[in-house]
C-alpha positions as CSV (number, residue, x, y, z in Angstrom):
1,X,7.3,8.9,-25.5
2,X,5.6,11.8,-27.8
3,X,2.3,9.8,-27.0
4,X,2.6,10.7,-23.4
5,X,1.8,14.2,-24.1
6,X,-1.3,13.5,-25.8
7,X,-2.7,10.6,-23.2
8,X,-1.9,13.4,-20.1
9,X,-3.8,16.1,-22.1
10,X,-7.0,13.9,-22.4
11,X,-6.7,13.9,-18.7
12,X,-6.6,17.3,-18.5
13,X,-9.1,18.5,-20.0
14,X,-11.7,16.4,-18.0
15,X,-9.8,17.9,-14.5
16,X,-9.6,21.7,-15.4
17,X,-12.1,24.7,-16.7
18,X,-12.1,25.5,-20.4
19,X,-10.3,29.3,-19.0
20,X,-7.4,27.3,-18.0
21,X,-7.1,24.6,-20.6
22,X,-6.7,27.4,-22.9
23,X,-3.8,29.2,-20.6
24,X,-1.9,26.0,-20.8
25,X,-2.6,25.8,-24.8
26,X,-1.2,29.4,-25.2
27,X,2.4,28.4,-23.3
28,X,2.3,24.7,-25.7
29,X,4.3,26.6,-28.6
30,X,6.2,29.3,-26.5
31,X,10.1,29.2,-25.9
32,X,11.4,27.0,-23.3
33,X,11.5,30.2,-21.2
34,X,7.4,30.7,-21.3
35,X,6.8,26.9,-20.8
36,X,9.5,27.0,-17.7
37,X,7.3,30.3,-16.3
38,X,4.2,28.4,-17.0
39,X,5.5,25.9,-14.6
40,X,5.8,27.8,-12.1
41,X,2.9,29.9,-12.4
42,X,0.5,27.3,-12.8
43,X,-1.4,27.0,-9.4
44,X,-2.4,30.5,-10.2
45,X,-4.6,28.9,-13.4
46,X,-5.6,25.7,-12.8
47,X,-7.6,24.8,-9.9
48,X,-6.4,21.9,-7.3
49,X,-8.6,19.4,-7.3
50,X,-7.2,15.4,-6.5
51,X,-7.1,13.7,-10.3
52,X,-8.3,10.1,-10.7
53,X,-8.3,9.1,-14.6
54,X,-10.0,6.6,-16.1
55,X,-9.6,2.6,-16.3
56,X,-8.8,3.2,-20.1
57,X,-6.8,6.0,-19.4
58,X,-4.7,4.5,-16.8
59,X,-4.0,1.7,-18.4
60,X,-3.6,3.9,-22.2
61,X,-0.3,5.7,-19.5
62,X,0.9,2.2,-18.1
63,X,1.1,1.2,-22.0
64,X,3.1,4.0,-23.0
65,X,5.4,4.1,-20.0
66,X,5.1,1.2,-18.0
67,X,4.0,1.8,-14.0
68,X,3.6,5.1,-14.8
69,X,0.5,6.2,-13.2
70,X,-1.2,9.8,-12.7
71,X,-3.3,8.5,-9.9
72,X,-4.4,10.6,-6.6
73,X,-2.0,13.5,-8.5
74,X,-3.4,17.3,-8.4
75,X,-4.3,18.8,-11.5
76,X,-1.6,21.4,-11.0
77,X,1.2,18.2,-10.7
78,X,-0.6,17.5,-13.5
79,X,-0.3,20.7,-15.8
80,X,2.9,20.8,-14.6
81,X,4.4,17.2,-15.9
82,X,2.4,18.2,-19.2
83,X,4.4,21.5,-19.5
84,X,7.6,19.9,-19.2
85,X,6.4,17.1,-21.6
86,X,6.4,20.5,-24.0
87,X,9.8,21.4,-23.6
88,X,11.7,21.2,-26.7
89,X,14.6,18.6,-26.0
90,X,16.5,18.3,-29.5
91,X,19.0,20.6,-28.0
92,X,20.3,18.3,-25.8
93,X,22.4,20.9,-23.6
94,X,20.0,23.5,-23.4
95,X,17.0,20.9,-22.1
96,X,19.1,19.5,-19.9
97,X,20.2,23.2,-18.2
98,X,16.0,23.8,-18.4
99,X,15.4,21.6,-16.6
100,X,18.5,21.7,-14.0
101,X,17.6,25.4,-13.5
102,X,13.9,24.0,-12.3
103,X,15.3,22.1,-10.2
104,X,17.7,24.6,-8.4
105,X,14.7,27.1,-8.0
106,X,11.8,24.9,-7.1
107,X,10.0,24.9,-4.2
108,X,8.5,21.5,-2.5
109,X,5.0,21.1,-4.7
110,X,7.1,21.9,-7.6
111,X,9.4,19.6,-7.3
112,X,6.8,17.2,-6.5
113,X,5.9,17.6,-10.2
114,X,9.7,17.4,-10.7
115,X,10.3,14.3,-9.5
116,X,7.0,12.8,-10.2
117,X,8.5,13.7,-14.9
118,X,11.3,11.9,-14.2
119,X,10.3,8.7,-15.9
120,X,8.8,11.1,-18.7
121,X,12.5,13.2,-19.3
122,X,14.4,12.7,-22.1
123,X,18.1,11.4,-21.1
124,X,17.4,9.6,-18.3
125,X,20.3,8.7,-16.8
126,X,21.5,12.3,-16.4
127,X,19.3,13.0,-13.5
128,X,20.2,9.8,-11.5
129,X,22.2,12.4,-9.2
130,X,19.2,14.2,-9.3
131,X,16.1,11.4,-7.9
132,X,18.8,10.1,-5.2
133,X,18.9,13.5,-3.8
134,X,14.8,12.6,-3.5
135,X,15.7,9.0,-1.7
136,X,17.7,11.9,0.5
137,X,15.5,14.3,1.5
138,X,13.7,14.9,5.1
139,X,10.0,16.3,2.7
140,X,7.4,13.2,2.9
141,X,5.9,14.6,-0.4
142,X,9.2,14.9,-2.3
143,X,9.8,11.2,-1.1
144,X,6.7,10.1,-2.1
145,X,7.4,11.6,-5.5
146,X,10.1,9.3,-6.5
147,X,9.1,6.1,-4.6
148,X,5.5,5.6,-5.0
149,X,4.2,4.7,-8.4
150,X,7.3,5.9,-10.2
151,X,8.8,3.4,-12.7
152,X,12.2,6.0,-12.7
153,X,14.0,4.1,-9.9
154,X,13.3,0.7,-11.1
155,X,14.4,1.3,-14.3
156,X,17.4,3.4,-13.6
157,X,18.7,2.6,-9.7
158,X,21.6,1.1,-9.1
159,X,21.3,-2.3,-6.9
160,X,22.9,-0.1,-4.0
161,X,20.5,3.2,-4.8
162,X,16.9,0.8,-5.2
163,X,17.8,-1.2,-1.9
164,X,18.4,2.6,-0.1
165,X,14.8,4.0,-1.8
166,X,13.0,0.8,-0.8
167,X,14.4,1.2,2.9
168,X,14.1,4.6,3.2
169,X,10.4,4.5,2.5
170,X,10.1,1.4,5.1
171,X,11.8,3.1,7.3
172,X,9.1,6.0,6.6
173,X,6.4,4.0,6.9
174,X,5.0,4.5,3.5
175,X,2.9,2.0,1.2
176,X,5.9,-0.2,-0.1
177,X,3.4,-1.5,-2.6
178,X,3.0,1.4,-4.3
179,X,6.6,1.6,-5.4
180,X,6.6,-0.3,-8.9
181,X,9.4,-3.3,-9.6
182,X,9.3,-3.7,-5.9
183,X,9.4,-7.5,-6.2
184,X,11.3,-7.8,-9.3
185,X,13.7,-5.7,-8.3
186,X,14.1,-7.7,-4.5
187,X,17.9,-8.6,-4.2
188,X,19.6,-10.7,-1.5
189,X,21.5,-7.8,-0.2
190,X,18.1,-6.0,0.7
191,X,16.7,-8.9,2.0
192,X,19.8,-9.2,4.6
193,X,19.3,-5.0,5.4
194,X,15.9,-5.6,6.0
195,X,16.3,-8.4,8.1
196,X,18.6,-5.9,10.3
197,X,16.0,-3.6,10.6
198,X,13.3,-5.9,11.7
199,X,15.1,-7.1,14.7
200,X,16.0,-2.8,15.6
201,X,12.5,-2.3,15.5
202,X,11.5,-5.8,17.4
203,X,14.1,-5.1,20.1
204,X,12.7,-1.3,20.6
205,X,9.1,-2.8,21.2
206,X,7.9,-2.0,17.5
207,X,6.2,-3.9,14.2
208,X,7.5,-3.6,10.6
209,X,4.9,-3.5,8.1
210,X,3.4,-7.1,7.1
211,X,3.5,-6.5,3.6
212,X,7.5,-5.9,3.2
213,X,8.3,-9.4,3.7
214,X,7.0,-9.6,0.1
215,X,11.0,-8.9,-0.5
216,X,12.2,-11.6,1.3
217,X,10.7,-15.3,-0.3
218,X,13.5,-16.0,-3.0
219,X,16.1,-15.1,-0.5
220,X,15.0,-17.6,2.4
221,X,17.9,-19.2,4.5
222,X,18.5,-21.2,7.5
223,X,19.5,-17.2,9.3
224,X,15.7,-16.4,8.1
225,X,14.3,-18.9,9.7
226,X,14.5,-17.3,13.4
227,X,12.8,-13.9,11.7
228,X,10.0,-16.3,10.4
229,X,9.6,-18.0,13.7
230,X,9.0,-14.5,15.3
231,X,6.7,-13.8,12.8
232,X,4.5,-16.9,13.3
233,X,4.4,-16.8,16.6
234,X,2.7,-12.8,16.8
235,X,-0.5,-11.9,18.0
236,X,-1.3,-9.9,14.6
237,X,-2.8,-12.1,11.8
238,X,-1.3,-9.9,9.5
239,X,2.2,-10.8,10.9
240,X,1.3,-14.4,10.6
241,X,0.2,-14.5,7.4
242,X,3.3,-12.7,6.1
243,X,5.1,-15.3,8.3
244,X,3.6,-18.2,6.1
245,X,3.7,-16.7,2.7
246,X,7.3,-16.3,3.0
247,X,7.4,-19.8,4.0
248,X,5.0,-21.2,1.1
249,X,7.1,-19.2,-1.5
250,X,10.3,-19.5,-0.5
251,X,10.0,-23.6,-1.1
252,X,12.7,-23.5,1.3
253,X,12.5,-26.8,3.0
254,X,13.3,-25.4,6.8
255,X,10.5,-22.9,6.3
256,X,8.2,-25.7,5.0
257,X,8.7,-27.6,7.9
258,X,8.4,-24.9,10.2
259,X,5.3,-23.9,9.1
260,X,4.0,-27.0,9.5
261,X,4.1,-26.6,13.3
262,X,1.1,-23.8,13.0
263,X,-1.8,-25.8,11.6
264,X,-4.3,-23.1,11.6
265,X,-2.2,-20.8,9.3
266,X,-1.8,-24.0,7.4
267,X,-4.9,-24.2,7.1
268,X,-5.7,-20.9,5.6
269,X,-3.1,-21.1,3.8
270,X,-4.5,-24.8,2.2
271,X,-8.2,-22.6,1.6
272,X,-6.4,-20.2,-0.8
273,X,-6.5,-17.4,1.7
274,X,-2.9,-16.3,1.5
275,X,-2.0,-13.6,-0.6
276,X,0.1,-10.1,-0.3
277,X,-2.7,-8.0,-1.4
278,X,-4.4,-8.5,2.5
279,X,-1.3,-6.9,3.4
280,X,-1.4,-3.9,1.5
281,X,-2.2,-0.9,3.7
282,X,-2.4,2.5,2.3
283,X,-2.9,4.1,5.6
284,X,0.2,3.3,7.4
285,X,-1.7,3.9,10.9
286,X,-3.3,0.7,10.6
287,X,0.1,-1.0,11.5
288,X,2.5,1.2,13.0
289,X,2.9,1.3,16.3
């Protein structure tokens, strides 16, 4: 990943004054005790401002490390993943107490930034304790850090750890489209805890977000078919249509048959209307209830 360093600091240098780009230059070659300083003392250099990179450059950080994305970050979470980028790793022990020793004194927006290097870290799998303490914790920003647009948990998670991120954040209410390998990563186990939850929140007089039934198509039995039903039969659209395309891609011949009882979500379903992407709501509000 020693291209990753590079691609962030292209970004960088578009976000942040020439004063600061040069502050961060002058802590690239210092120990690992400067750049670990640096860390920390960055908000007092660069200026926050929300960063939003370029197509090229977007897709330059999905190439190196894919779903990787710097997207909606500050320029400080920014400067901040670069600096640990910097760290020198060949001594495996001493990086790995580095970074450890961040994590033990960090405070929220820095470990935001924490969180948010994991996929960039070298030995991964050591700080698999580490991200599930994320998946664990009450702070909507630190969750956010780990499950939304963080390839770490796909590629690292346990069956057991992804299907406790993936319902923690429904459970949250946050964009479940955001968090990358959601779909390849869908299991039948998660499908059967999510089922669970749907009928909690339909019994206390709530809605589960349209778009997380996305998890649910290659996992369609005859127990589904009641949750489909109740689906089909809301007054939301956007609970219909999640209704039907679990139907139409399941193939499951029950589900087929059911939604032939609702013509007119046939019917949009026969004008190519039906897709997930209607169903993906960034601000949760528009669902939640």
């Amino acid at each position: 990943m020693n291209e990753i360093a590079p691609l962030l600091w292209t970004i960088i240098a578009e976000q942040v004054s020439g004063e600061a780009q040069e502050w961060l230059k002058s802590r690239d070659a210092g120990k690992p005790i400067d750049i670990m300083t640096a860390f920390v003392a960055t908000p007092r250099h660069v200026s926050r401002k929300q960063v939003f990179p370029a197509e090229h450059q977007a897709g330059a950080l999905d190439k190196a490390v894919a779903g990787f994305s710097v997207t909606g970050w500050s320029s400080v979470r920014l400067a901040r993943v670069w600096l640990l980028t910097r760290l020198d790793s060949a001594n495996r022990e001493e990086y790995i107490r580095n970074i450890r020793t961040l994590f033990d004194t960090a405070e929220m927006n820095e470990l935001v930034a924490l969180y948010s290097a994991l996929p960039l870290l070298r030995y991964p799998e050591t700080w698999l304790a580490t991200a599930s303490d994320a998946v664990r914790s009450n702070i909507g920003l630190v969750l956010d850090a780990i499950a939304l647009r963080n390839p770490y948990p796909a590629m690292y998670f346990s069956e057991g750890a992804w299907n406790q991120l993936v319902m923690k954040s429904i459970f949250n209410d946050k964009p479940v489209h955001l968090i990358y390998g959601l779909e390849k990563r869908a299991n039948a186990e998660l499908a059967r805890i999510l089922s669970d939850f749907a009928h909690e929140r339909w019994a206390a007089g709530r809605r589960v977000a349209p778009g997380v039934w996305r998890l649910v198509p290659d996992f369609v039995k005859d127990s589904t078919i009641a949750d489909l039903k109740h689906l089909l039969d809301s007054a939301r659209e956007d609970d219909r249509e999640a209704g039907a395309l679990v139907c139409l891609q399941s193939g499951f011949p029950p589900a087929l048959e059911l939604l032939g009882l609702y013509p007119e979500i046939m019917a949009l379903a026969g004008e190519g209307r039906l897709n997930w992407k209607n169903l993906e709501y960034t601000d949760l509000n528009t669902y939640v209830s």
